[in-house]
Backbone bond lengths (Angstrom), bond angles and torsions (degrees), N, CA, C in turn:
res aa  C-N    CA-C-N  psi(-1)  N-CA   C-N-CA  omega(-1)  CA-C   N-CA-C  phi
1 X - - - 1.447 - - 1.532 110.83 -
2 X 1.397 115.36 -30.23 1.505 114.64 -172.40 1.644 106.32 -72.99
3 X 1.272 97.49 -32.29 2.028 114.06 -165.93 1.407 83.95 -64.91
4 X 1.562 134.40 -48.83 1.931 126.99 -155.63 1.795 83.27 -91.52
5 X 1.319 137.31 -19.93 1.745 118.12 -168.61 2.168 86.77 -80.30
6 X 1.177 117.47 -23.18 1.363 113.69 -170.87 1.304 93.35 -78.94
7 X 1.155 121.26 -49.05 1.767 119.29 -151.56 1.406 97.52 -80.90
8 X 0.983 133.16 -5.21 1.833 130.54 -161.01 2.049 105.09 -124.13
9 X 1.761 93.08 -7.26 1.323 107.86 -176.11 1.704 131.90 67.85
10 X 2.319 97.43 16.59 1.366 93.97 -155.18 1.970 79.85 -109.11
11 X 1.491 103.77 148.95 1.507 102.30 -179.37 1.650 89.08 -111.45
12 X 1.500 88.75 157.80 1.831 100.41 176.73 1.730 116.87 -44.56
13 X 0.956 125.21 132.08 1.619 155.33 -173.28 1.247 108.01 56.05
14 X 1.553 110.43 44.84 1.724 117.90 -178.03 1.212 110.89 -76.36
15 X 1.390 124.38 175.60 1.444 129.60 -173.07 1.485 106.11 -71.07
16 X 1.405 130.55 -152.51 0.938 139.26 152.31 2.168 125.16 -34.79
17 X 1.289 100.59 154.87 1.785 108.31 -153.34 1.628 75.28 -150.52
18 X 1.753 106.58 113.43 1.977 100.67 146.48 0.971 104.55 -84.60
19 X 1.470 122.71 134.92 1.336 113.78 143.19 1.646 92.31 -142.25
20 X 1.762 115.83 177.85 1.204 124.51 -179.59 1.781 96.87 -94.72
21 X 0.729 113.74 -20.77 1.894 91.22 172.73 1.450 115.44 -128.40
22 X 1.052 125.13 120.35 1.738 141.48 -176.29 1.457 114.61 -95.88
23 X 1.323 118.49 93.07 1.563 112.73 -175.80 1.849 116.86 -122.46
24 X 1.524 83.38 111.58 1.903 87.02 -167.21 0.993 100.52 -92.49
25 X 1.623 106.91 128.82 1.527 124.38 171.22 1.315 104.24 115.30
26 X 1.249 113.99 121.14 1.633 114.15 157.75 1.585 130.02 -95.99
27 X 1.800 108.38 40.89 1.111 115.14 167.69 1.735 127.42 -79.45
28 X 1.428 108.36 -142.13 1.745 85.93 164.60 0.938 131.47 -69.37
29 X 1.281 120.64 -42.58 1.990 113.86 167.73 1.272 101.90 -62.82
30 X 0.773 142.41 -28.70 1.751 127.31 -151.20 1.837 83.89 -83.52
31 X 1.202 133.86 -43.45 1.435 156.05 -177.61 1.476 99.02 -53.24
32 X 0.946 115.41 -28.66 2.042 118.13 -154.43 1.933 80.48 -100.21
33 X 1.344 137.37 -13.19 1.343 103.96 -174.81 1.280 113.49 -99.31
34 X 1.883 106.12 25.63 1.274 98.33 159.08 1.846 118.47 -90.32
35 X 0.870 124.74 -11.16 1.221 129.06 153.52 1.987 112.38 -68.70
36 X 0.999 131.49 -47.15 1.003 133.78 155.37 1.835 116.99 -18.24
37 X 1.617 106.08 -57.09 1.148 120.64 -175.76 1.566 111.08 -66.05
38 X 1.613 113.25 -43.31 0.897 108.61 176.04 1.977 132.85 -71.48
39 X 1.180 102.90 -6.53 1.355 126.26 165.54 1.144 95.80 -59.56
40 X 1.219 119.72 -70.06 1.600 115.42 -138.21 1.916 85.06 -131.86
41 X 1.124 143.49 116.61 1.377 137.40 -168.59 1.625 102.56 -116.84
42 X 0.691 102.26 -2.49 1.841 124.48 158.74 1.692 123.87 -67.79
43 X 1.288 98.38 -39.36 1.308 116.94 176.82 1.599 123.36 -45.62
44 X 1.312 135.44 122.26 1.287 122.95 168.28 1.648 122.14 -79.50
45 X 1.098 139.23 73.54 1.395 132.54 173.03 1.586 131.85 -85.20
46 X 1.160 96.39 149.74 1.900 106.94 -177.94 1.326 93.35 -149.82
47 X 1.613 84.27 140.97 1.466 103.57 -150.72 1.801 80.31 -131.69
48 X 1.499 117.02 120.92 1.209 127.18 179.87 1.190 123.43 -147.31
49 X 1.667 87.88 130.91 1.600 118.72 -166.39 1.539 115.69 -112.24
50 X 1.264 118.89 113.65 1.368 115.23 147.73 1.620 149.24 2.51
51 X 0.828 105.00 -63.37 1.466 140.89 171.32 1.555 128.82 -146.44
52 X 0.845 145.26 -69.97 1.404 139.65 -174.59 1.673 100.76 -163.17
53 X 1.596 116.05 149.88 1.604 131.22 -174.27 1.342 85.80 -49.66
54 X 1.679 123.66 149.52 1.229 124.52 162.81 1.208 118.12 99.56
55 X 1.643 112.72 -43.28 1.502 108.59 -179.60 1.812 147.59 -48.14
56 X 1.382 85.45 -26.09 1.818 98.99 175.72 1.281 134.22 -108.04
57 X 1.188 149.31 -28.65 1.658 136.90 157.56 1.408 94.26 -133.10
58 X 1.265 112.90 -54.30 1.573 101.85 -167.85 1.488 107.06 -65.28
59 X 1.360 147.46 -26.79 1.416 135.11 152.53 1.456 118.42 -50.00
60 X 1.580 115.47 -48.89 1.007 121.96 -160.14 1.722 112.48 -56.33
61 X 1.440 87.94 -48.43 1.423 114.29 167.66 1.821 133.05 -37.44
62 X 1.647 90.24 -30.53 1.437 106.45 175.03 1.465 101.26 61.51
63 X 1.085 108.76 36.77 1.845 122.88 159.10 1.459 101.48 79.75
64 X 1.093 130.40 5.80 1.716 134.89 176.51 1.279 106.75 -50.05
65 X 1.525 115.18 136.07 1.154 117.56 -172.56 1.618 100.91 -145.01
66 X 1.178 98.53 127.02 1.681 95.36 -171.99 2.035 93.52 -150.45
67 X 1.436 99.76 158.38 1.564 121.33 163.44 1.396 122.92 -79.94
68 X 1.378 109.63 4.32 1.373 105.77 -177.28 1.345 136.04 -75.98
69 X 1.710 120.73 126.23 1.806 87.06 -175.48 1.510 99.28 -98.32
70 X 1.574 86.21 168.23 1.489 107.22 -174.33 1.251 118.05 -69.11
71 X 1.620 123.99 116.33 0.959 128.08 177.19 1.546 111.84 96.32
72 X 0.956 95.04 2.51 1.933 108.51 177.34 1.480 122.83 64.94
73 X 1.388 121.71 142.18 1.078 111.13 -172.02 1.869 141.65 -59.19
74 X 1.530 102.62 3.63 1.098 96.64 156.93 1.218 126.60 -112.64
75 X 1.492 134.53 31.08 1.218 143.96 -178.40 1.634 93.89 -91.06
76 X 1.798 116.41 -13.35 1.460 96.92 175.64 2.414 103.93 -140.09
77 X 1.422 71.04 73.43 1.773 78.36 -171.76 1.092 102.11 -105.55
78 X 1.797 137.62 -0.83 0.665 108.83 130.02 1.550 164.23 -140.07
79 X 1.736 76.50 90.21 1.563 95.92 156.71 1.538 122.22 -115.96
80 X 1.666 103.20 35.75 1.432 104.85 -152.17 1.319 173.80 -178.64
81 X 0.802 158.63 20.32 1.753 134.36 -135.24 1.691 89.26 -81.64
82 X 0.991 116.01 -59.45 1.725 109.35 -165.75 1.314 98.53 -57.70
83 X 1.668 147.68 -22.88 1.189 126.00 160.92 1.128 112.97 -67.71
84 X 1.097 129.07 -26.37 1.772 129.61 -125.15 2.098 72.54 -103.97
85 X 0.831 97.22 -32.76 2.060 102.33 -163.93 1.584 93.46 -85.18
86 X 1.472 122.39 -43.25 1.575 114.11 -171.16 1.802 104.85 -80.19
87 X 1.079 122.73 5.50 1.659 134.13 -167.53 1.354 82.59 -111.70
88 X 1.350 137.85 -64.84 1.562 131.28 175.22 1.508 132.18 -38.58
89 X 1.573 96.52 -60.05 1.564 108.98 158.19 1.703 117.12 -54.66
90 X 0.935 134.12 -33.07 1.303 135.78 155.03 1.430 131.00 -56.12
91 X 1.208 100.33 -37.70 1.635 106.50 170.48 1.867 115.01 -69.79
92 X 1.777 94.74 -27.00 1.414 90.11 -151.51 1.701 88.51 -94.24
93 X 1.643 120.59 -14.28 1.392 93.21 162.40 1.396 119.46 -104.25
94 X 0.957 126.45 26.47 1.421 130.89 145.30 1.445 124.51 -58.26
95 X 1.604 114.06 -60.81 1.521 97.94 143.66 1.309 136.47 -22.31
96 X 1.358 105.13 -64.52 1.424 114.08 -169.23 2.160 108.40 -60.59
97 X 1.451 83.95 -49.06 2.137 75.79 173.07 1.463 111.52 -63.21
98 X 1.401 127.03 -17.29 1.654 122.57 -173.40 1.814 95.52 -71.62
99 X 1.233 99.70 -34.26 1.815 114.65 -173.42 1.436 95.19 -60.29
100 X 1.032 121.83 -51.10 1.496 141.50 -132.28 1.609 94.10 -80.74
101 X 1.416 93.37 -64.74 2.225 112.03 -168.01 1.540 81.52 -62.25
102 X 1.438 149.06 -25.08 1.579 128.52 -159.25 1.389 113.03 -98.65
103 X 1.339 100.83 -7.68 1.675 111.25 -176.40 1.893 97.30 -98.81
104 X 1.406 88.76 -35.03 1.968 89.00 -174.32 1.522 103.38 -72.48
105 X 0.913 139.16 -40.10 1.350 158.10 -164.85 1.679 113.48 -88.98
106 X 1.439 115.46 -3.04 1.406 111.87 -173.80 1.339 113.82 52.40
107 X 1.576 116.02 38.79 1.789 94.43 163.55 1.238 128.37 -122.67
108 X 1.446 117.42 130.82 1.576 117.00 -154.96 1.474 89.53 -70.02
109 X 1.231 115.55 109.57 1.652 98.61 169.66 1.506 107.35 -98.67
110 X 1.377 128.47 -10.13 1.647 141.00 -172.06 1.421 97.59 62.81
111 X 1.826 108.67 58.33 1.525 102.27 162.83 1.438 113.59 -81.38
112 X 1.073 99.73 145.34 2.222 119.79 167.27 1.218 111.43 -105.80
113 X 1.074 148.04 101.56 1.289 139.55 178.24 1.529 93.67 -90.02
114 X 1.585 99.88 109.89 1.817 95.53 178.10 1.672 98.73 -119.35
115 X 1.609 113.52 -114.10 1.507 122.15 177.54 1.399 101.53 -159.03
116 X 1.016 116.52 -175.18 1.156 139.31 172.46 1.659 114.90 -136.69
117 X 1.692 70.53 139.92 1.918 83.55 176.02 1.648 107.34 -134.88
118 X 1.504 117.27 116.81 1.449 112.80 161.35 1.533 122.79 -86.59
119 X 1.356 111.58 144.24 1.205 122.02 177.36 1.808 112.68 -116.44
120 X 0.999 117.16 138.68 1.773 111.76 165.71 1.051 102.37 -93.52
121 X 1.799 117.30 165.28 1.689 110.70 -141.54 2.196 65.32 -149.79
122 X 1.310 113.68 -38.82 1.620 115.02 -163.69 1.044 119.11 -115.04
123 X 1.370 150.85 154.52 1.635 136.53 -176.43 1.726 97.51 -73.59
124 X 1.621 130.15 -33.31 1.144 104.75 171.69 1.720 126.60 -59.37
125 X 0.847 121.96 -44.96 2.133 133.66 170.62 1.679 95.10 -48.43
126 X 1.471 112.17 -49.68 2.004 101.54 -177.68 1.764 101.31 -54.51
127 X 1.010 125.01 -43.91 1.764 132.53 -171.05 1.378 89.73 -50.23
């Protein structure tokens, strides 16, 4: 990040930065616009972080990687089943490219691709 704040001439908590792509957070998406770059290597990007790579969900997270959507899939039915299923399928290969960039990239990340199983533990979680 310091090598692109030199090359772009912007120093840490500088004013304003043009570029054509603005990507906040250097978690996993913020991570994926290095492929981005390589699409298009023309592209101007800044990639901006808070505090340091890692710091906000995807650290927080402790590298957890799951298909789940938030709030479960019927908190948004309605928009659906064929959304509600093409928003699923999306999640679940998103996993699969996090798999994908770590194998292309040589990085041992010690992925498991297992499953998940929820259980209710209270009669409120059975509701």
């Amino acid at each position: 990040m310091e090598r692109d704040r030199q090359r772009h001439g912007a120093a840490a908590g500088a004013g304003a930065l043009a570029v054509g792509v603005a990507i906040v957070g250097v978690g996993y998406t913020g991570l994926e616009t290095y492929y981005l770059a390589r699409v298009d290597p023309s592209l101007r990007i800044a990639v901006i972080e808070q505090r340091f790579a890692e710091y906000g969900a995807s650290g927080r997270n402790g590298g957890w990687l799951t298909d789940s959507i938030t709030g479960g899939r019927q908190q948004h039915a309605a928009h659906g089943r064929g959304e509600v299923g093409r928003f699923q399928r999306a999640m679940n290969d998103t996993v699969d490219e996090v798999i994908r960039v770590a194998a292309a990239e040589g990085i041992d990340a010690d992925i498991r691709k297992g499953g998940e199983f929820t259980v209710a533990c209270t009669p409120a979680q059975e509701a």
